[in-house]
C-alpha positions as MATLAB code, in Angstrom:
seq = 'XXXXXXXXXXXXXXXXXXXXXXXXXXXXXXXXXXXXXXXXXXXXXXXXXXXXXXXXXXXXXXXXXXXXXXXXXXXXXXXXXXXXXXXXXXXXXXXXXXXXXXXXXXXXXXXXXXXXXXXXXXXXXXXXXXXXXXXXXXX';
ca = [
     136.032   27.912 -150.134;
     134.417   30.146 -152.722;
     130.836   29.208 -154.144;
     129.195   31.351 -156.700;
     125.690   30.588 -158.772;
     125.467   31.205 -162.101;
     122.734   31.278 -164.349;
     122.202   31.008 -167.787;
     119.326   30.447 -170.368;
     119.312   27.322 -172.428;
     117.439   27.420 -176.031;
     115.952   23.720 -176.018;
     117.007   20.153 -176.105;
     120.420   19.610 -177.536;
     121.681   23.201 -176.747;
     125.382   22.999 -175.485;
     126.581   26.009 -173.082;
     130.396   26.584 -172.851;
     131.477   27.700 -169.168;
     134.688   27.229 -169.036;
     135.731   30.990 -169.108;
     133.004   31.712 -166.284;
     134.652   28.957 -164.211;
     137.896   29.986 -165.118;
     136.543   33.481 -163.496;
     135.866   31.719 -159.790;
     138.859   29.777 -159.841;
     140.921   32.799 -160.095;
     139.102   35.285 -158.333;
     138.986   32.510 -155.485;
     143.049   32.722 -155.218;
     143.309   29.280 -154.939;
     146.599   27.892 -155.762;
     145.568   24.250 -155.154;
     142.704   22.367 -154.793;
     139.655   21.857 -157.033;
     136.451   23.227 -158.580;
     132.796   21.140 -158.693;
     130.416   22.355 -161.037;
     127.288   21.319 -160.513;
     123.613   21.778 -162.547;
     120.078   21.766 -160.677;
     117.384   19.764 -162.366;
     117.091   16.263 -163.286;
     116.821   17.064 -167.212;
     120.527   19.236 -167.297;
     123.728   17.702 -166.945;
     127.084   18.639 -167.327;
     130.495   17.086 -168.748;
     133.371   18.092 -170.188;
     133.539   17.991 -174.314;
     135.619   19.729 -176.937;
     133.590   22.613 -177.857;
     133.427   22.195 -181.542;
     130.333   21.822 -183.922;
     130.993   18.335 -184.989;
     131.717   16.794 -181.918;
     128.494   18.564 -180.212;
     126.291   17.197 -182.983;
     127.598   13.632 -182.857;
     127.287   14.190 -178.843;
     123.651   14.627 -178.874;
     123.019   12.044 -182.086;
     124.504    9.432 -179.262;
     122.328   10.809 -176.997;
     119.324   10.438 -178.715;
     120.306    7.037 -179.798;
     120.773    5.634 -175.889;
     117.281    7.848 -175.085;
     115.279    8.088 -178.207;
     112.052    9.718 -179.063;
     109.322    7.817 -180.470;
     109.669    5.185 -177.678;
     107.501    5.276 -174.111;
     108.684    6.410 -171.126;
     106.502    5.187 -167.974;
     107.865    8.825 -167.000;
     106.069   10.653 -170.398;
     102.605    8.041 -169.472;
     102.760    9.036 -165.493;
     103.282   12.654 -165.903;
     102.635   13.360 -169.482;
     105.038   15.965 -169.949;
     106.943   14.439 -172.990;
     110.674   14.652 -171.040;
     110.758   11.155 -170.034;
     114.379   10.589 -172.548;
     115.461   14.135 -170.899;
     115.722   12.461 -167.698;
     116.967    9.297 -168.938;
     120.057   11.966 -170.907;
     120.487   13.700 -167.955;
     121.277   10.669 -165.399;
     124.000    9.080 -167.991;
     125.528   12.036 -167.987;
     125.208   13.028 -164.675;
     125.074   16.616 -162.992;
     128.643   17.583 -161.948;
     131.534   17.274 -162.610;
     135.089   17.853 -160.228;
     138.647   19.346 -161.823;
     141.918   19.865 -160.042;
     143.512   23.432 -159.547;
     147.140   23.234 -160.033;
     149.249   26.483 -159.414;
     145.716   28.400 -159.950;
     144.885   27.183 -162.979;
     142.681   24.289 -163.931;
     143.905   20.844 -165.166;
     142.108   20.612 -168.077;
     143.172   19.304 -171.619;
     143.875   21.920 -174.516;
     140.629   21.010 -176.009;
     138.881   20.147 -173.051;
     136.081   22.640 -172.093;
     132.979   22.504 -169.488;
     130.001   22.525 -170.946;
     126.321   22.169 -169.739;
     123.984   19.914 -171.460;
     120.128   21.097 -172.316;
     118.144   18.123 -172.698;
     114.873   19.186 -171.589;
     112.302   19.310 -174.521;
     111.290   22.523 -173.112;
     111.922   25.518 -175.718;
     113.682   27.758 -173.310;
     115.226   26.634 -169.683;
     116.403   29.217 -166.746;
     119.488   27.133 -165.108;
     121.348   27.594 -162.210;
     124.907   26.080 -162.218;
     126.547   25.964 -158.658;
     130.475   26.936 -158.855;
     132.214   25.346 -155.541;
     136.292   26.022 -155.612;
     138.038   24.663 -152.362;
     141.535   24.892 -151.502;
     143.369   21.713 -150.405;
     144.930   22.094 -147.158;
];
């Protein structure tokens, strides 16, 4: 098993972070020929999936986003805590924080236009997140 933490800075709600080549990095510096990789986001407002990485696709991404976990509605969260995040949360659980792809031959199984992304949907201007790389080989 090989686990490695990476961080990166997010610029705000709706910000989409490509990691593919970072996790790409692990995987092969791991020298795992089979097995898989997790990728994993702390926080409750982050998530991460796995998307085409391509302007149009991110926008209508977060426009579907925003219509399951609009603003301009309450959140018991936002009138508890009043810190405005209450959809963030709401985002982040649909989603959900990790995600789990097969290594095959040392390379990952993903589609030609399939990359892994992280999700930013904090309303926070600027987020510090930690992404948790976990590759294990299959026995």
């Amino acid at each position: 098993m090989v686990q490695k933490i990476l961080s990166c800075t997010t610029s705000g709600e709706g910000d989409v972070i490509d990691l593919t080549s970072k996790v790409h990095d692990v995987v092969r510096e791991s020298g795992i020929t089979h097995g898989f990789v997790s990728v994993f986001v702390t926080g409750s407002t982050a998530a991460v999936t796995t998307i085409e990485y391509e302007p149009g696709v991110l926008k209508d991404l977060n426009r579907s986003l925003s219509i399951l976990a609009p603003s301009g509605i309450e959140y018991t969260h936002d009138t508890r805590w009043g810190d405005g995040n209450g959809r963030s949360h709401v985002k982040a659980a649909l989603v959900g924080p990790s995600l789990t792809i097969p290594i095959m031959d040392r390379e990952m199984m993903l589609g030609t236009w399939q990359q892994i992304v992280i999700l930013e949907l904090d309303t926070r201007a600027r987020r510090d997140r930690k992404v948790v790389i976990t590759a294990i080989r299959d026995n």
